[in-house]
C-alpha positions as a Markdown table, in Angstrom:
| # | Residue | x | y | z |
|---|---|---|---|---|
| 1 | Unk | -10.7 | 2.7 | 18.4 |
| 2 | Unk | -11.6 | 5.8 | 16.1 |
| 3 | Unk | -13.1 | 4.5 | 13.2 |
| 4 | Unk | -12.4 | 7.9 | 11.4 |
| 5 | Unk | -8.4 | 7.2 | 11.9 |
| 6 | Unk | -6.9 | 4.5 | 9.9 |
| 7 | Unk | -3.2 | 2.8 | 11.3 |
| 8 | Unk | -0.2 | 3.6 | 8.7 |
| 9 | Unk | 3.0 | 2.8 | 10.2 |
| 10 | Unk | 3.3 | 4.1 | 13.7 |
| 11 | Unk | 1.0 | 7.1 | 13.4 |
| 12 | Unk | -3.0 | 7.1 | 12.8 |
| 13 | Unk | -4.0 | 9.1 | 9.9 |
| 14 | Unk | -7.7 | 10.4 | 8.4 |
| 15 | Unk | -9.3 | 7.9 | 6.5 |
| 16 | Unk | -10.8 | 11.1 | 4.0 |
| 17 | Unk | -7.0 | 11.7 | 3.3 |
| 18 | Unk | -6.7 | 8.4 | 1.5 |
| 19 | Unk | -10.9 | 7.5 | 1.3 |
| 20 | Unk | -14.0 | 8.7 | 1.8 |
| 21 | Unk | -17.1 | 6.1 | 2.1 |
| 22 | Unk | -19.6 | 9.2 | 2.1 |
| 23 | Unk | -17.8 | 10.7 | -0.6 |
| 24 | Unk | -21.0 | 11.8 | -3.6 |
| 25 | Unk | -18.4 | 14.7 | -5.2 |
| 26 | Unk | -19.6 | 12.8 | -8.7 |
| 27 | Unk | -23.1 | 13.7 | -8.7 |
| 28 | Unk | -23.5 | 10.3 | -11.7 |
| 29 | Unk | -21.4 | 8.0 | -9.8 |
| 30 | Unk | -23.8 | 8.6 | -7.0 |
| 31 | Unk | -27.1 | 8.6 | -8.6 |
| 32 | Unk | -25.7 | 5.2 | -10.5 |
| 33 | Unk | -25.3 | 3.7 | -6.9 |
| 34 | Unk | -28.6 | 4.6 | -5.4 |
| 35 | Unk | -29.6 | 2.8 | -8.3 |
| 36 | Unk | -27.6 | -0.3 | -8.2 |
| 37 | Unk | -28.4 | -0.3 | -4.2 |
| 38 | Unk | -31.9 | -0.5 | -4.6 |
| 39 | Unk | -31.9 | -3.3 | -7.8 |
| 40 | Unk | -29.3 | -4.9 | -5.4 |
| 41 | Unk | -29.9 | -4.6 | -1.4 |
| 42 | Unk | -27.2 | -6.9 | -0.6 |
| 43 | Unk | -24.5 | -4.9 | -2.8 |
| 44 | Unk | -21.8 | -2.8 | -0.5 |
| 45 | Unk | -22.8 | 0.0 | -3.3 |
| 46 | Unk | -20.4 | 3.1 | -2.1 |
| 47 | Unk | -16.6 | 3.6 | -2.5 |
| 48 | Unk | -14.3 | 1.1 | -2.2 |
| 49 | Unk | -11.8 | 1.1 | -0.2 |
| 50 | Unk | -8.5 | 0.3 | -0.7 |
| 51 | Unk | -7.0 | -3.7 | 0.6 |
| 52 | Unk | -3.9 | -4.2 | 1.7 |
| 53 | Unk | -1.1 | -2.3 | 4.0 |
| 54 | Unk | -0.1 | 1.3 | 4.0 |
| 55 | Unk | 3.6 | 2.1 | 2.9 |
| 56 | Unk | 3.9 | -1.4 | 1.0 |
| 57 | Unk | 6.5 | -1.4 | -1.0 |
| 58 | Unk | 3.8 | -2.2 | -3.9 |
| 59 | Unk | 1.0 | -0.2 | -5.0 |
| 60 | Unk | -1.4 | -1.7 | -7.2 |
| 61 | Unk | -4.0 | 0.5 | -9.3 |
| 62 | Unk | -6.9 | -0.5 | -11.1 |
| 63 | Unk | -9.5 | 1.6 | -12.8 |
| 64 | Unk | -12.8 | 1.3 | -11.0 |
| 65 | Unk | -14.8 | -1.3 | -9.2 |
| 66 | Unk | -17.2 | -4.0 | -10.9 |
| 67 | Unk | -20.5 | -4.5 | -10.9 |
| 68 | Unk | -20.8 | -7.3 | -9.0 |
| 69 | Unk | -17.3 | -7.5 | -8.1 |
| 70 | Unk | -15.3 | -4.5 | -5.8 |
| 71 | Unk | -19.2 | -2.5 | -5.9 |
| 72 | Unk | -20.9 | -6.1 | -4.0 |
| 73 | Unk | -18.4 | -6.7 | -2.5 |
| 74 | Unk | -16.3 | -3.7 | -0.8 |
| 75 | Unk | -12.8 | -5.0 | -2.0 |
| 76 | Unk | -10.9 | -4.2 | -4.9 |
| 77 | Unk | -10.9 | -7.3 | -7.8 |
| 78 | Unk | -13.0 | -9.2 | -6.0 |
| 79 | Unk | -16.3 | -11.2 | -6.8 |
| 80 | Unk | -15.8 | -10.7 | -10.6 |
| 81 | Unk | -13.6 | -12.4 | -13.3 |
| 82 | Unk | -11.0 | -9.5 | -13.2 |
| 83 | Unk | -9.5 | -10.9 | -9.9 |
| 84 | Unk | -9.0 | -14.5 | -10.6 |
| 85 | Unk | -5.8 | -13.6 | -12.3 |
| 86 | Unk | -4.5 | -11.4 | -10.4 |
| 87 | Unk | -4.9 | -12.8 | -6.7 |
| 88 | Unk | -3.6 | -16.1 | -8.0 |
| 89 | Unk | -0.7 | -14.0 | -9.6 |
| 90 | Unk | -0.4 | -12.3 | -5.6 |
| 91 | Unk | -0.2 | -15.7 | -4.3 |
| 92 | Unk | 2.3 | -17.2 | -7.2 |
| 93 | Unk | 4.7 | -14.4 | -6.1 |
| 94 | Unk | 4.3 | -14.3 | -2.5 |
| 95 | Unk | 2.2 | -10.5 | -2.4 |
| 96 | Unk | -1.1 | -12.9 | -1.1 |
| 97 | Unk | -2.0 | -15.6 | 1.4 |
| 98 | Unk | -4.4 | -17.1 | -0.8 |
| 99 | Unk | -5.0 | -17.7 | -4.5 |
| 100 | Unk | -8.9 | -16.6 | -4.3 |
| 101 | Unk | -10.4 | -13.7 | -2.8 |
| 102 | Unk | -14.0 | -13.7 | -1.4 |
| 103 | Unk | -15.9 | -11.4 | 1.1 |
| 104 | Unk | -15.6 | -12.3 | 4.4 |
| 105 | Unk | -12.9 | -14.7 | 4.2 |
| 106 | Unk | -9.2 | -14.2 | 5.7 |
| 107 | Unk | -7.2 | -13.0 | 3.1 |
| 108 | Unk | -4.1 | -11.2 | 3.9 |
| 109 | Unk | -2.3 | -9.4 | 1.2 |
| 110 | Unk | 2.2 | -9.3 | 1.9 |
| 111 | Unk | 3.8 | -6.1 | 0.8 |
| 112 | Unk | 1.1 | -4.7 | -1.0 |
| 113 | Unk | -1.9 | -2.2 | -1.1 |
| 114 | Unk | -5.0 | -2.2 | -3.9 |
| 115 | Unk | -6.5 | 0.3 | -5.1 |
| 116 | Unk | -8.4 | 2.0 | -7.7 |
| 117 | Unk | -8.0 | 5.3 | -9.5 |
| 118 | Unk | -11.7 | 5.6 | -9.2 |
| 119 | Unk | -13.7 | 4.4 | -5.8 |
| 120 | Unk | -17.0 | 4.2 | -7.3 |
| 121 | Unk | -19.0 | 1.8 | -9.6 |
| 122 | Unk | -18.8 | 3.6 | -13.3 |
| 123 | Unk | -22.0 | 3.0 | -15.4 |
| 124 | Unk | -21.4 | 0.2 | -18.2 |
| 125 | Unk | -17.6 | 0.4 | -16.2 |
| 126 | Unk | -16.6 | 3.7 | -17.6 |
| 127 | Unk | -15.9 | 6.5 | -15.9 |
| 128 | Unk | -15.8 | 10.3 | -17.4 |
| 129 | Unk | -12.9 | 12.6 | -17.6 |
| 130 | Unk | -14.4 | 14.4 | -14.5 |
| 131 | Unk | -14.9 | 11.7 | -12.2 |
| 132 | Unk | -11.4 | 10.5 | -12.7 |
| 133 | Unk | -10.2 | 14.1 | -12.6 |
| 134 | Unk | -12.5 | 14.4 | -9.0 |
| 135 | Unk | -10.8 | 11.2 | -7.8 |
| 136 | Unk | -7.4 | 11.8 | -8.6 |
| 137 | Unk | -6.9 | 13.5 | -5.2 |
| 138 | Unk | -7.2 | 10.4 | -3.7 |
| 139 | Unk | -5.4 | 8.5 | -5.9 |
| 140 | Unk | -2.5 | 11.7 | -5.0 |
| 141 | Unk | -2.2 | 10.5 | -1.9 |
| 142 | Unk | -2.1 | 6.5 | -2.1 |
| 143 | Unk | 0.9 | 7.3 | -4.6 |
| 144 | Unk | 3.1 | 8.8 | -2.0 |
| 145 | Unk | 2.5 | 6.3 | 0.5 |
| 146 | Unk | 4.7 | 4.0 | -1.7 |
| 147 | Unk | 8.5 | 4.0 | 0.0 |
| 148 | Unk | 11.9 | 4.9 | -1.8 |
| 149 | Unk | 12.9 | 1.8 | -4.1 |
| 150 | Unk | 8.8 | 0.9 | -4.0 |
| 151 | Unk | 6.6 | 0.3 | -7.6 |
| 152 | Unk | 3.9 | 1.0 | -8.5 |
| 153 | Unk | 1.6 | -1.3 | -11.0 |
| 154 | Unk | -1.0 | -0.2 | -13.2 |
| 155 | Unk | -3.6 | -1.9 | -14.7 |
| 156 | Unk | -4.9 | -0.5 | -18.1 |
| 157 | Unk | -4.3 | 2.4 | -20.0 |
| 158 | Unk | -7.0 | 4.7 | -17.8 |
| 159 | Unk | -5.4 | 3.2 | -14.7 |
| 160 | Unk | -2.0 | 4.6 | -16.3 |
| 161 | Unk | -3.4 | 8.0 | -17.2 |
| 162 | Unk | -4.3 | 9.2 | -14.1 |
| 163 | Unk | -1.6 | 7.7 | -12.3 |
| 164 | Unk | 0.8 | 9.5 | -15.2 |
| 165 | Unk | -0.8 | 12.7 | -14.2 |
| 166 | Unk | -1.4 | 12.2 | -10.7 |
| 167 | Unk | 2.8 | 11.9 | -10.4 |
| 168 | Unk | 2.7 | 15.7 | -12.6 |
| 169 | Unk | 3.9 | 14.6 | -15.2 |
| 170 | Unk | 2.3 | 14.7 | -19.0 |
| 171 | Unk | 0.9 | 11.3 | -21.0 |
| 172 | Unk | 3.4 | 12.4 | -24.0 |
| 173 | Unk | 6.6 | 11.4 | -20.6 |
| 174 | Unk | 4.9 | 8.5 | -20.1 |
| 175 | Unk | 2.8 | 7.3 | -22.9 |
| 176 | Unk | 0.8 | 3.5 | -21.9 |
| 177 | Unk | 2.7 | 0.2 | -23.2 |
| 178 | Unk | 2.2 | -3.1 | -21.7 |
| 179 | Unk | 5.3 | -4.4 | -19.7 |
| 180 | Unk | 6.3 | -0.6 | -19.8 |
| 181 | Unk | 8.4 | 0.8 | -16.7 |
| 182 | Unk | 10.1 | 4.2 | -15.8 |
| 183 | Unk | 11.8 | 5.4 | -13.3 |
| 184 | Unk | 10.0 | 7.9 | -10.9 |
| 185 | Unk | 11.4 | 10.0 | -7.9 |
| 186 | Unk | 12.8 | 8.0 | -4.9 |
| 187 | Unk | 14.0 | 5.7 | -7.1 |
| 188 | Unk | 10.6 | 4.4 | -7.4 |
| 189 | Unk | 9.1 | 2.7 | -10.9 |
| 190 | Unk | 6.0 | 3.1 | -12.6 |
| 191 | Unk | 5.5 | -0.4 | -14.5 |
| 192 | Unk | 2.2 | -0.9 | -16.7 |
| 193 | Unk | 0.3 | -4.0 | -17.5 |
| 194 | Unk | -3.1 | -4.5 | -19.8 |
| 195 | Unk | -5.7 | -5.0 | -17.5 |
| 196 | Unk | -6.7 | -8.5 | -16.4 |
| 197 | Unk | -10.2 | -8.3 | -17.0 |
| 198 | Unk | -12.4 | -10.5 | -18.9 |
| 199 | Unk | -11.8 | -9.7 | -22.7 |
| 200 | Unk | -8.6 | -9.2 | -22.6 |
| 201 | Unk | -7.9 | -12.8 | -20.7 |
| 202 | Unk | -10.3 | -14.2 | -22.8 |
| 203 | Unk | -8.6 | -12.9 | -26.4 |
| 204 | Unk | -5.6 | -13.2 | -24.6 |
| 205 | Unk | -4.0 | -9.7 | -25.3 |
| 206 | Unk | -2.9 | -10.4 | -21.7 |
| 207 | Unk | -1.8 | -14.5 | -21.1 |
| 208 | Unk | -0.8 | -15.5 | -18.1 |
| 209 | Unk | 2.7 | -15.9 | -19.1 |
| 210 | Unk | 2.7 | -12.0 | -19.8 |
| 211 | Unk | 1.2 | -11.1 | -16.6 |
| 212 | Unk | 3.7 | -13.4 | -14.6 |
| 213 | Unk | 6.5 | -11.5 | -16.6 |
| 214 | Unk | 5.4 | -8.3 | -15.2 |
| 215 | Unk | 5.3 | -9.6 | -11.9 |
| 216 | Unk | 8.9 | -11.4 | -12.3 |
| 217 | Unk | 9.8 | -7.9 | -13.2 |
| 218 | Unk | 8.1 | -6.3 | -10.3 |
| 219 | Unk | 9.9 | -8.9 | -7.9 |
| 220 | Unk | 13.3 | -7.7 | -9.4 |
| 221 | Unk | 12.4 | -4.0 | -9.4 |
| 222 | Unk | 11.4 | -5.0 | -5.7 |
| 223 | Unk | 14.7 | -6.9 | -4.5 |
């Protein structure tokens, strides 16, 4: 098999269309990773890829890997606090085979492709205006792999951002509220959540019971 093709549907497309492992366009990002790869050999340290299938009718985006999450272990939300929530969410609503995500194990995600609107690992987890801005292009395309009638879920108010301008439109159209939704082209929604990471769990600004209403919500938008 080419290893520089990944399957979408029926046809084989580029895997630099939608993610580049030897992508170094942010010249921080990269010199943060040679970095982290050296402290940590064991660490995946490069881009993450995305998880999941191509043209699912949900599209999940997150802001940027972990530290020893998505960076160690090569899959989004996984290995750090941020994905407990939400692949036990997945699995509460029938999006995940399993509640837990771990490297190597057999996960298979139902309907639905994660991502992140930046591939690398940010320093202290925050990414500049120009690495989001160099990253959006992937982000670009991920967003119109999602079919008519199809949602798209974003995690954060960064994550919404660049989604909001990745779509062309201006953050003033779509200004960041949790549980927020409109109504994109296609008849396709835009619906935003607070992130699921650790402070915001732990202060609860996002409970379970809010996250599980955005996902009831998505499982409407969805049938």
């Amino acid at each position: 098999m080419d290893q520089s093709k990944v399957a979408r549907g029926s046809k084989s497309v580029p895997i630099k269309k939608y993610y580049d492992p030897t992508c170094v366009r942010c010249p921080r990002l990269a010199g943060f990773l040679d970095q982290v790869r050296a402290k940590h050999p064991t660490y995946e340290c490069r881009p993450v890829s995305q998880f999941g299938l191509w043209n699912s009718p949900l599209l999940i985006v997150g802001l940027a890997p972990g530290l020893h999450g998505a960076n160690a272990t090569g899959r989004p939300f996984t290995g750090d606090h941020a994905g407990i929530m939400l692949y036990q969410t997945l699995y509460q609503f029938g999006f995940s085979s399993s509640p837990e995500s771990f490297k190597g194990d057999d996960l298979e995600l139902h309907g639905c492709l994660i991502t992140n609107a930046v591939k690398c690992l940010p320093p202290a987890n925050k990414p500049n205006a120009a690495e989001v801005n160099a990253c959006r292009s992937f982000l670009i395309q991920e967003l119109a792999t999602v079919p008519v009638n199809g949602v798209v879920l974003v995690l954060g108010r960064l994550a919404h951002d660049s989604v909001v301008r990745a779509l062309g439109f201006t953050l003033s159209q779509m200004p960041f509220r949790h549980a927020g939704e409109l109504k994109l082209t296609d008849q396709r929604t835009l619906v935003s959540s607070y992130h699921c990471s650790r402070y915001n769990t732990q202060t609860r600004r996002l409970t379970q019971a809010m996250f599980n209403d955005v996902f009831s919500r998505v499982r409407e938008l969805l049938s």
